[in-house]
C-alpha positions in Angstrom: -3.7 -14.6 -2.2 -4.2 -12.5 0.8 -4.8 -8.4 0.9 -3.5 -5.7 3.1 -4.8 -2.2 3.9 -2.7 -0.1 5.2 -5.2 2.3 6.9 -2.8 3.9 9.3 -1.8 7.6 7.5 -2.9 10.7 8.8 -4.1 12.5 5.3 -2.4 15.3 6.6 -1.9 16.3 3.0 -5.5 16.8 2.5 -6.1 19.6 5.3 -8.5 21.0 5.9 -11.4 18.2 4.9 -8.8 15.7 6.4 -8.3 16.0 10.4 -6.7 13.9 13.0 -9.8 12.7 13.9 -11.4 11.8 10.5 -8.4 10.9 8.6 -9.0 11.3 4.8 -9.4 7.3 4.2 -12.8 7.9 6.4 -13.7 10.6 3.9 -16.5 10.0 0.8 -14.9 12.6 -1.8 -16.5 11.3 -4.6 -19.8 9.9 -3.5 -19.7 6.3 -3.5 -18.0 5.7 -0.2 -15.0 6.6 1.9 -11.6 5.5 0.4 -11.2 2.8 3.0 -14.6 1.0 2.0 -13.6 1.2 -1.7 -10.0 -0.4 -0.8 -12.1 -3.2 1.1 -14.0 -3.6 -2.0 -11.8 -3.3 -4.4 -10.2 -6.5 -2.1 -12.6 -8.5 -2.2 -13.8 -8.4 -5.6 -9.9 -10.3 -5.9 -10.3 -13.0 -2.8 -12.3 -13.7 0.2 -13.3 -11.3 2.9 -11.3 -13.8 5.4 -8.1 -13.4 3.9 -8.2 -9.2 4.0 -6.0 -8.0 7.0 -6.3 -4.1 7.9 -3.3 -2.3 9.7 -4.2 0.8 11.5 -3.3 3.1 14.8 -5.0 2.6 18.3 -6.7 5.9 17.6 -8.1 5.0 14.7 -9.5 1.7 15.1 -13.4 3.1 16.3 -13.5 4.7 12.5 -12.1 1.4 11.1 -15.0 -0.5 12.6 -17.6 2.1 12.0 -16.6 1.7 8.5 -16.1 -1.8 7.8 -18.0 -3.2 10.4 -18.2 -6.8 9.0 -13.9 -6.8 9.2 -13.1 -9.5 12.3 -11.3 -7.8 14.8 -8.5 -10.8 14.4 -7.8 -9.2 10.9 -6.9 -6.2 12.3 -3.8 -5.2 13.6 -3.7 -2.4 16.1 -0.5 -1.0 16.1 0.6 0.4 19.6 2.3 3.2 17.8 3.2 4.7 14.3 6.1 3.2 13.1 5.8 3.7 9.5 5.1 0.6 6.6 8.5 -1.5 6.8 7.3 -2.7 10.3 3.7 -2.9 10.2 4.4 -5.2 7.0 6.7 -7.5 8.4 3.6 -8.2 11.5 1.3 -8.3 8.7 4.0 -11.3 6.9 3.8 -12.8 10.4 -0.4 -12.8 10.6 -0.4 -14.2 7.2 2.0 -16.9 7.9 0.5 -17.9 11.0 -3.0 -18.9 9.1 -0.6 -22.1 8.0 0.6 -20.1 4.0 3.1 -19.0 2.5 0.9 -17.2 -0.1 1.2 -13.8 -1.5 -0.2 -10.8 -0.1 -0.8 -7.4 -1.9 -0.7 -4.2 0.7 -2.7 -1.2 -0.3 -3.0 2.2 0.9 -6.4 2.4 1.8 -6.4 6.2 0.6 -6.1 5.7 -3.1 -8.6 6.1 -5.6 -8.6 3.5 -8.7 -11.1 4.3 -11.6 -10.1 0.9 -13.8 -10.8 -1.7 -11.2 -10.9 -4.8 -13.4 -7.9 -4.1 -15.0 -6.0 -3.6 -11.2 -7.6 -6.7 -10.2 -5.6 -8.3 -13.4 -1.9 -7.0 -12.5 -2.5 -8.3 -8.9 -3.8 -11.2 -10.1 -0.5 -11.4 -12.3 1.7 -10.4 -9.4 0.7 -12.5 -7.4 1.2 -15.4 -9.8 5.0 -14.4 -10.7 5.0 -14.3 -6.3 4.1 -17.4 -5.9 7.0 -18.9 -8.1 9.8 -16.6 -7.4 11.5 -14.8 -4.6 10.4 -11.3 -5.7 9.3 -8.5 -4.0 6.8 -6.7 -6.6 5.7 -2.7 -6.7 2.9 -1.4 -9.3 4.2 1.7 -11.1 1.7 3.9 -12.7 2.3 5.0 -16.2 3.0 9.1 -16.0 0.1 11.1 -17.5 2.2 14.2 -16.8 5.2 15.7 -15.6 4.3 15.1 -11.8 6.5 16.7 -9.2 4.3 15.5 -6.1 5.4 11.8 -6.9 8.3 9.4 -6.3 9.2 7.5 -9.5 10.4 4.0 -10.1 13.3 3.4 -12.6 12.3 0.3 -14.7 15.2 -1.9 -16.7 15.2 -4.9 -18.7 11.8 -7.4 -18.9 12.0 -9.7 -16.1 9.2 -12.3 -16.5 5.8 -12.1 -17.9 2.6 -13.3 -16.2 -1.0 -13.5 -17.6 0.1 -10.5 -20.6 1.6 -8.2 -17.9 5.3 -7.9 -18.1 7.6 -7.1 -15.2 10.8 -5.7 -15.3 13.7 -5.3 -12.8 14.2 -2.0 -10.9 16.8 0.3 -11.6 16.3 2.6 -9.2 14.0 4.5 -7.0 13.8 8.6 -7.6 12.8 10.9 -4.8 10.6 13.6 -6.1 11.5 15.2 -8.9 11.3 19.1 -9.9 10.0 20.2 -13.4 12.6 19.5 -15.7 13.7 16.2 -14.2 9.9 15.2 -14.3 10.1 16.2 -17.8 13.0 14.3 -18.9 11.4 11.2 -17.2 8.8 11.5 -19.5 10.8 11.9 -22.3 13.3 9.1 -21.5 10.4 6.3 -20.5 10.6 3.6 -18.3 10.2 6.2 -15.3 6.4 5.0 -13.1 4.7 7.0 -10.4 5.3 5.0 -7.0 2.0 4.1 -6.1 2.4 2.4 -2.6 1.1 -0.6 -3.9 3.5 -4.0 -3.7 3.2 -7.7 -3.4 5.3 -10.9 -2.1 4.9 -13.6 -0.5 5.2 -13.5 3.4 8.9 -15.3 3.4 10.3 -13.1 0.7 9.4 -10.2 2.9 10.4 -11.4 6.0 14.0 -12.7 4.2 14.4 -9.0 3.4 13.1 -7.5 6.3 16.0 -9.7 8.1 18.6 -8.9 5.5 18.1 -5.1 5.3 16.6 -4.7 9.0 18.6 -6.5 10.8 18.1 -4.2 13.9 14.2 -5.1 14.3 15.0 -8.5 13.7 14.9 -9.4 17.8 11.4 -7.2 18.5 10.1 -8.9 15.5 11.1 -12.5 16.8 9.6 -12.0 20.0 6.1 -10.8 18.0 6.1 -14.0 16.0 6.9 -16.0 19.3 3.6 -14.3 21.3 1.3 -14.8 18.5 -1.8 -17.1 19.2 -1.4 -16.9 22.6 -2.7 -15.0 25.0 0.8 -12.7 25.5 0.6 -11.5 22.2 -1.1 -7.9 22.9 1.6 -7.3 25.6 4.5 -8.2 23.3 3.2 -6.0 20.6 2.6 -3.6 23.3 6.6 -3.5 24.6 8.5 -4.7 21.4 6.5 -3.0 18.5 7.8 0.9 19.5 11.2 -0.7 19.4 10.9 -1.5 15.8 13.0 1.2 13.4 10.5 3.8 12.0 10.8 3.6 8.6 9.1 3.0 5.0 9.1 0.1 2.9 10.7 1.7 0.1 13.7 3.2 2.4 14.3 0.1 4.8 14.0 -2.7 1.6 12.8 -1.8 -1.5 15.6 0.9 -2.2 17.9 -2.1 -0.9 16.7 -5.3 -2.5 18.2 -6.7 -5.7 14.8 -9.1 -6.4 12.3 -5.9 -6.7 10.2 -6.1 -10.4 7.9 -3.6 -11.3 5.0 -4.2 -13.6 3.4 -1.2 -15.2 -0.2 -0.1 -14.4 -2.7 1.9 -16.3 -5.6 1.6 -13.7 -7.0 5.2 -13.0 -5.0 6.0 -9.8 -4.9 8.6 -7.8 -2.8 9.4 -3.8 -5.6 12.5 -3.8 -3.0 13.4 -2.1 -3.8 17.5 -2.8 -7.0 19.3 -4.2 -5.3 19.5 -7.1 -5.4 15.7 -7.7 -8.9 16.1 -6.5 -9.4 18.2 -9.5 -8.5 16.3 -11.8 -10.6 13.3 -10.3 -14.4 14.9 -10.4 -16.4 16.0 -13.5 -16.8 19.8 -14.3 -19.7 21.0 -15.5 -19.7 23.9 -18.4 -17.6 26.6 -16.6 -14.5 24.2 -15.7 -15.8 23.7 -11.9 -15.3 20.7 -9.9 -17.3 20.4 -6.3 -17.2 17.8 -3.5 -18.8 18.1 -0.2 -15.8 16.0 0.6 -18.6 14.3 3.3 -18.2 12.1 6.0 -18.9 8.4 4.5 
């Protein structure tokens, strides 16, 4: 198996800890390391440090090596310009391919926290067994603890396959982000997970998708897979990766695809995508306060 970060987001979310020029991934909020070093960790506590790939923006890359200094520069992949996850997946499919597999990969946003890191390593572990056999494309759902309205949700139906004790089920649907009362119904109803970003296939099955769905960054991403391993492949990237569509995973193929499963995770996660979420992630002490220097890592 292979493992993605995708370290390119902005954390514009988080404002004002999280800047343009310290994204929050670069930030330590809970004292044990930025979120991009626990990502990294988190990785390669599942497979070797050779088979991580990091994708990230041209601006970003001195934080990515002052953080994970031991990453090879040929495991990262500098993208020219943001073009959001559908694209910067399908070069990471064509990186992955190249070292001579057709092996899964797992992408992660490198700005997620996950308390339960043995049990994580388990579903991807699953997932990427179930991948290996079949042409799906796999997302993790997190199991609701409340009524979230910050949160896109994923519509689970019937049991799919199981792998290793954790089941997968086909996708129904995807669900923007819900008020109240629809959030509250979710809960009720069941079979309604948080999106957490997090998904799994094997390079082929992506790229197969990415062709079906995208047809119209099908050329751009030709030429890329032509110019890799030689020593054209920065100026291709350069010209043909702005022409790529700008647009998410879950909009250009997921929301598309008939072969997406979900398997259903308990694993501590958070998007800290607010100070309320931060809240919720540190200890209070007698009074009901929370406090993070939110510190550079």
């Amino acid at each position: 198996m292979y493992g993605v970060i995708l370290a390119g987001g902005r954390g514009t979310r988080f404002w004002p800890a999280s800047r343009a020029s310290r994204p929050k991934q670069y930030l330590d909020i809970t004292g044990t390391g930025s979120m991009l070093s626990l990502t990294y960790r988190r990785l390669a506590a599942i497979m070797p440090p050779e088979r991580i790939f990091l994708l990230t923006l041209a601006e970003q890359l001195p934080l990515v090596r002052e953080e994970l200094p031991q990453l090879p520069l040929d495991q990262i992949f500098v993208e020219p310009t943001a073009r959001s996850t559908a694209p910067s997946i399908a070069v990471a499919a064509l990186l992955i391919r190249a070292r001579g597999g057709d092996e899964p990969f797992v992408c992660c946003p490198a700005d997620h926290i996950i308390r339960r890191e043995d049990e994580f390593a388990r579903i991807v572990r699953a997932a990427g067994a179930l991948a290996a056999e079949r042409d799906v494309l796999v997302t993790i759902g997190i199991v609701p603890r409340y009524p979230a309205t910050g949160y896109g949700y994923v519509e689970a139906g019937p049991e799919a396959s199981t792998r290793d004790g954790v089941t997968f089920s086909a996708v129904t649907r995807f669900h923007e982000k819900p008020d109240e009362a629809r959030a509250s119904a979710y809960m009720v109803a069941g079979g309604f997970y948080w999106n957490s970003g997090i998904f799994l296939f094997r390079p082929s099955t992506y790229l197969d998708a990415w062709a079906r769905h995208l047809p119209e960054g099908e050329a751009q991403l030709a030429a890329i897979a032509g110019a890799l391993g030689t020593g054209e492949a920065r100026a291709v990237v350069e010209r043909e990766y702005p022409k790529m569509p700008a647009i998410s995973i879950d909009y250009g193929i997921l929301e598309k695809a008939r072969n997406v499963v979900i398997a259903s995770a308990d694993i501590g996660w958070s998007d800290v995508g607010s100070w309320d979420s931060l809240f919720e992630l540190l200890p209070a002490d007698g009074r009901g306060t929370t406090c993070s220097s939110t510190r550079e890592a």
